[in-house]
Biopython code that builds the backbone (N, CA, C, O; Angstrom):
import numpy as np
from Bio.PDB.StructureBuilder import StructureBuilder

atoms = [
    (1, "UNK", "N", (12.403, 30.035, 19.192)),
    (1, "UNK", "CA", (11.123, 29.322, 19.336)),
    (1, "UNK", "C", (10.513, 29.056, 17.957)),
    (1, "UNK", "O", (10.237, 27.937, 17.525)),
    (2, "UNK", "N", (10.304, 30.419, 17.209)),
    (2, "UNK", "CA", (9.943, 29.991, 15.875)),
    (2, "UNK", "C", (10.167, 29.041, 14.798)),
    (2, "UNK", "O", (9.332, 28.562, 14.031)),
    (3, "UNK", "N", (11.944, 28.755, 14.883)),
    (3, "UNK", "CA", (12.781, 27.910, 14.399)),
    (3, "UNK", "C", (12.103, 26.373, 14.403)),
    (3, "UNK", "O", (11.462, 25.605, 13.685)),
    (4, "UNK", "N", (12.739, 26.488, 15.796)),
    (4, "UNK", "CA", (12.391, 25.103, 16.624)),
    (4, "UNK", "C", (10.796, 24.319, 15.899)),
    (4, "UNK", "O", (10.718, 23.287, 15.234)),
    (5, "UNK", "N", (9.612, 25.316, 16.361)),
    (5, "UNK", "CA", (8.484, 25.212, 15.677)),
    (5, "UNK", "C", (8.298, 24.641, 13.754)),
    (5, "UNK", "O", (7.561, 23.780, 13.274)),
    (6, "UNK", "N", (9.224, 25.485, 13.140)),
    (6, "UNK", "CA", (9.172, 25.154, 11.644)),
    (6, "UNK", "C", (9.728, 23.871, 11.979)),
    (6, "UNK", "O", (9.152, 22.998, 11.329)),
    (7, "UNK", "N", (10.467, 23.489, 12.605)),
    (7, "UNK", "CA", (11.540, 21.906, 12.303)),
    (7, "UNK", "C", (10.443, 20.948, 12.741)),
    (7, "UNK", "O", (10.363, 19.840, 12.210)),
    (8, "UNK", "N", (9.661, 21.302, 13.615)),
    (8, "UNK", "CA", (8.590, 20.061, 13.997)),
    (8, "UNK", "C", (8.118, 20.093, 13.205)),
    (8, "UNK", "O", (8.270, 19.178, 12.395)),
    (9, "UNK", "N", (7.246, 21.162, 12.932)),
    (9, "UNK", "CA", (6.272, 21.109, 11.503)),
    (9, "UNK", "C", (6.464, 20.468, 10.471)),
    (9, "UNK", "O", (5.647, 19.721, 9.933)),
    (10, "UNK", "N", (7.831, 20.767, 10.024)),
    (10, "UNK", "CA", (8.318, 19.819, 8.512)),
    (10, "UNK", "C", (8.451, 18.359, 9.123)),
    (10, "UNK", "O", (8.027, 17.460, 8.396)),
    (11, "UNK", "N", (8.976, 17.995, 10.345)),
    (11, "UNK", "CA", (9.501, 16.578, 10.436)),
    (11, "UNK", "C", (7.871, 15.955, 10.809)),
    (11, "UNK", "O", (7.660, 14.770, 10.554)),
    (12, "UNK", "N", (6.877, 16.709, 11.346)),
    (12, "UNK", "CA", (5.437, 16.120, 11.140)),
    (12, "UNK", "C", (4.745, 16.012, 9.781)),
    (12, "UNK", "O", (3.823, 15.269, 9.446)),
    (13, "UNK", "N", (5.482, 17.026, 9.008)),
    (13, "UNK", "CA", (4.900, 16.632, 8.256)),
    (13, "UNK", "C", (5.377, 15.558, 6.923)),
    (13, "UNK", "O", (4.693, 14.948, 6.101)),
    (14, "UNK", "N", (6.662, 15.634, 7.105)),
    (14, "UNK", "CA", (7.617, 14.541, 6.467)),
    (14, "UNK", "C", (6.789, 12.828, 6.945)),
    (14, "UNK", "O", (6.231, 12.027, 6.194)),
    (15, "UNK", "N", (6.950, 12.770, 8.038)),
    (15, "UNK", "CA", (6.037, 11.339, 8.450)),
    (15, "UNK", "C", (4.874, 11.316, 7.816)),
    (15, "UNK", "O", (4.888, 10.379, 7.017)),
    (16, "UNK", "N", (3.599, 12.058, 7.784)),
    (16, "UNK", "CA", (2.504, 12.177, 7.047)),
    (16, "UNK", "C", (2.713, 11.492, 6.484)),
    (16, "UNK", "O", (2.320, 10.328, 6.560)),
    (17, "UNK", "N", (3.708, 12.162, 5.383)),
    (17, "UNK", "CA", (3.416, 12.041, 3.631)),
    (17, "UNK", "C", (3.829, 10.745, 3.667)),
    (17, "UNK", "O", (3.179, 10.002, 2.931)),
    (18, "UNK", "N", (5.070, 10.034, 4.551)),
    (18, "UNK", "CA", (5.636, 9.088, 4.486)),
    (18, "UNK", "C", (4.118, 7.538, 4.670)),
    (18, "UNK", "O", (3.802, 6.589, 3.952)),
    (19, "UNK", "N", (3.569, 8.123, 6.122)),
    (19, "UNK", "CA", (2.583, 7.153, 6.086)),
    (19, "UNK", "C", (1.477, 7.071, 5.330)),
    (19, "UNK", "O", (0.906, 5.980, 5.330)),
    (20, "UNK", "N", (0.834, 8.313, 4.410)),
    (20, "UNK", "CA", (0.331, 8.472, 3.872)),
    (20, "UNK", "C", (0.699, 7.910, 2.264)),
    (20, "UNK", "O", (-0.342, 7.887, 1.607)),
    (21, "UNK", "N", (1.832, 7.479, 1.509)),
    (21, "UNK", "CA", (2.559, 6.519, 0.974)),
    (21, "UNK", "C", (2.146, 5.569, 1.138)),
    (21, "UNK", "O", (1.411, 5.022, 0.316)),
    (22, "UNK", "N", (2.573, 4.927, 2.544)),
    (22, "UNK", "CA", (2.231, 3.267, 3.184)),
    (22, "UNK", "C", (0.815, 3.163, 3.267)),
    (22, "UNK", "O", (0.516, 1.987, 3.059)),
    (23, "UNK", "N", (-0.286, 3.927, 3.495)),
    (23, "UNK", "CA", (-1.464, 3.487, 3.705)),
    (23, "UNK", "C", (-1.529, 3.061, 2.028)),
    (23, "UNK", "O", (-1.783, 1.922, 1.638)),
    (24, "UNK", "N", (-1.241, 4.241, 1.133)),
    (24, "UNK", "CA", (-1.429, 3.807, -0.298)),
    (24, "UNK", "C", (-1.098, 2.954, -0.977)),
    (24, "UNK", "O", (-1.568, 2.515, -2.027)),
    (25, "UNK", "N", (0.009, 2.597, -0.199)),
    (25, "UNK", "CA", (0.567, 0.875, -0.990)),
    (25, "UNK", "C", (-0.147, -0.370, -0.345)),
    (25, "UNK", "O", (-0.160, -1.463, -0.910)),
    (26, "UNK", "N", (-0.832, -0.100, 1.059)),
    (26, "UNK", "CA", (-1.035, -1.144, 1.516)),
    (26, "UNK", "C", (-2.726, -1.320, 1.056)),
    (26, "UNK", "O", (-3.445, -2.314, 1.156)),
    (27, "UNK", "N", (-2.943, -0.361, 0.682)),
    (27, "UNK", "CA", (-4.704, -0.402, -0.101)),
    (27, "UNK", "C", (-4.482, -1.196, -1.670)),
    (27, "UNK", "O", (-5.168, -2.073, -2.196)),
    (28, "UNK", "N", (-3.224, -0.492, -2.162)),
    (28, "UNK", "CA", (-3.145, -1.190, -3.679)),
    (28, "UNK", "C", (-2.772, -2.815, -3.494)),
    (28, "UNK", "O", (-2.635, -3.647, -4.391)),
    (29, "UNK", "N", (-2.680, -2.961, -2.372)),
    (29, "UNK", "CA", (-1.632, -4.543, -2.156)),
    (29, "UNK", "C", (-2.847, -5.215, -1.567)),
    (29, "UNK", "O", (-2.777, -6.428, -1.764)),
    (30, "UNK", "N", (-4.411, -4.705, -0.631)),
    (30, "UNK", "CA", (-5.151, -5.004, -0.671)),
    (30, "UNK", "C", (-5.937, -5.636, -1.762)),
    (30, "UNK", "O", (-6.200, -6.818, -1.987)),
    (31, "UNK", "N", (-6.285, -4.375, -2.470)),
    (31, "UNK", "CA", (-6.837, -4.228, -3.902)),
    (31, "UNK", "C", (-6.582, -5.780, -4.553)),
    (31, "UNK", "O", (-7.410, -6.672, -4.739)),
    (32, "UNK", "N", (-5.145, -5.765, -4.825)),
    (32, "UNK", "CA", (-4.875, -7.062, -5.834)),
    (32, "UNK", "C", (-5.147, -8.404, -5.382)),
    (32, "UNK", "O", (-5.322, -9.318, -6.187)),
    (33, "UNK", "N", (-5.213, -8.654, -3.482)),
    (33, "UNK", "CA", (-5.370, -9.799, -3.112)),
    (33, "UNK", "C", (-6.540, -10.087, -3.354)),
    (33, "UNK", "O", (-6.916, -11.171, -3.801)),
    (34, "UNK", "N", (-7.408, -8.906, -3.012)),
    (34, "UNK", "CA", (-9.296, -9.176, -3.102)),
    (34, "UNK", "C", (-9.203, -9.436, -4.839)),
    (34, "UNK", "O", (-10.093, -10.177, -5.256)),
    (35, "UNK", "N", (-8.747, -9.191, -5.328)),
    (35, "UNK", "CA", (-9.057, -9.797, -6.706)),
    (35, "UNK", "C", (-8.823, -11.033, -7.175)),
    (35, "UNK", "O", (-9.492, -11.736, -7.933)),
    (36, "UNK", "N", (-7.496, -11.271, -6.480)),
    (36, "UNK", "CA", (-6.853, -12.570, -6.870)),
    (36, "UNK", "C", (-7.658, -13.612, -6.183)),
    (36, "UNK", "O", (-7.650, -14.768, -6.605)),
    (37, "UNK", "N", (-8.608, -13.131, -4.764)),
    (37, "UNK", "CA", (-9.658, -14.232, -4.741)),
    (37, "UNK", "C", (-10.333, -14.408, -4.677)),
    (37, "UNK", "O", (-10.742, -15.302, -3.936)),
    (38, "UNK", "N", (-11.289, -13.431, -5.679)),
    (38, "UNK", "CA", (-12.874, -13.110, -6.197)),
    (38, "UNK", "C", (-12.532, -13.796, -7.870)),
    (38, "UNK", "O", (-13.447, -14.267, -8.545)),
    (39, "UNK", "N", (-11.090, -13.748, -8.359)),
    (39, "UNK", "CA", (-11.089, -14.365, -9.132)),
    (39, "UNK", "C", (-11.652, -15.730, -8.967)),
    (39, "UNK", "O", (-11.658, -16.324, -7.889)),
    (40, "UNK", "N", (-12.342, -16.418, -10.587)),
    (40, "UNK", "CA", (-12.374, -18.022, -10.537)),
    (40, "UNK", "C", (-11.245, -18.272, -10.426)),
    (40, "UNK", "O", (-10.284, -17.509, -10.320)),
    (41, "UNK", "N", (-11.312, -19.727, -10.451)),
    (41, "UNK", "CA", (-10.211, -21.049, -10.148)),
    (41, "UNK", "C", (-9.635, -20.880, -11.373)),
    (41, "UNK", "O", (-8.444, -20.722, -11.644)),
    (42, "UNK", "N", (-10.648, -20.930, -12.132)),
    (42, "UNK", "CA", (-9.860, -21.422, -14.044)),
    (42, "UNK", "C", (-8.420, -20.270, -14.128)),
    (42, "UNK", "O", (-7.268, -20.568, -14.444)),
    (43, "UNK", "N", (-8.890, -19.087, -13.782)),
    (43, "UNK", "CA", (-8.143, -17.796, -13.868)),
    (43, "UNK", "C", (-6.799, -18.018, -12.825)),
    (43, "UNK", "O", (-5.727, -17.718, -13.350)),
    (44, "UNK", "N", (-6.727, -18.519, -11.376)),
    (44, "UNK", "CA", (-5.984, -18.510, -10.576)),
    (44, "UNK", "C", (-5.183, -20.035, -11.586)),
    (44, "UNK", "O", (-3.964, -19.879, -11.650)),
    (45, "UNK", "N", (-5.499, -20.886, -12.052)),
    (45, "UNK", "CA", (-4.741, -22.044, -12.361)),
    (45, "UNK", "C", (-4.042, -21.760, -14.109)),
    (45, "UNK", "O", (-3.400, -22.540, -14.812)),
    (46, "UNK", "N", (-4.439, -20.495, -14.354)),
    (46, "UNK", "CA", (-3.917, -20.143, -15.846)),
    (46, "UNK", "C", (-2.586, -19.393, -15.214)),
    (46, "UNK", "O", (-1.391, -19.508, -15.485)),
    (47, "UNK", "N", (-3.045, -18.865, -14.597)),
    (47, "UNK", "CA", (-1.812, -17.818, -13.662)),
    (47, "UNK", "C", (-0.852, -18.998, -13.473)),
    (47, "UNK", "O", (0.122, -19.134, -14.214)),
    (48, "UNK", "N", (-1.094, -19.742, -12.608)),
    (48, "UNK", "CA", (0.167, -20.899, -11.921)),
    (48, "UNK", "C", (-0.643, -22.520, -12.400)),
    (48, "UNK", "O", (-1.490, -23.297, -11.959)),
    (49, "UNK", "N", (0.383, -22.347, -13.720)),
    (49, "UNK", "CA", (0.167, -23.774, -14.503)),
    (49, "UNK", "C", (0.656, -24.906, -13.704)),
    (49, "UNK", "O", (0.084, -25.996, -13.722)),
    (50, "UNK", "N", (1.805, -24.642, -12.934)),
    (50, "UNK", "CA", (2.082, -25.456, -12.450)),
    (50, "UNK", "C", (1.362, -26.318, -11.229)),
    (50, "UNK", "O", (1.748, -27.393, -10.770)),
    (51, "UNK", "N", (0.101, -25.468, -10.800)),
    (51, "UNK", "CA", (-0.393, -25.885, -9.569)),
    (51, "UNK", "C", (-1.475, -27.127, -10.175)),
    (51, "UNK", "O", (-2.039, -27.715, -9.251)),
    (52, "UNK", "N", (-1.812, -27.565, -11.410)),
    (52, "UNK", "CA", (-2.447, -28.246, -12.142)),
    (52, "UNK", "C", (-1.730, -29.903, -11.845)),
    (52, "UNK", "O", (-2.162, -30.882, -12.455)),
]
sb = StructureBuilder()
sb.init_structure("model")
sb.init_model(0)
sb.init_chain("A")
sb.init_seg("    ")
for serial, (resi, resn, name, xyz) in enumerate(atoms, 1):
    if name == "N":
        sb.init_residue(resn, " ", resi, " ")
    sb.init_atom(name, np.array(xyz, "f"), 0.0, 1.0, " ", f" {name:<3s}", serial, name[0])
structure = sb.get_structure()
């Protein structure tokens, strides 16, 4: 029983950390969009010359 118990524990807690990862990438991947369009125009068209 005890066994059994440690193996859930780690494999619950293996997912955690795992989604706890993904929430963190998906906040930093937030992060950069809200910037990229609070940025001005001048700034978004220096970035991609080509869109000029």
């Amino acid at each position: 029983m005890q066994v059994s118990d440690a193996r859930r524990f780690a494999v619950i807690s293996l997912r955690g950390r795992r989604l706890a990862q993904l929430g963190s990438c998906l906040q930093q991947v937030s992060r950069q969009l809200s910037v990229r369009r609070a940025a001005p125009p001048a700034a978004r068209y220096a970035q991609y010359p080509s869109a000029r």
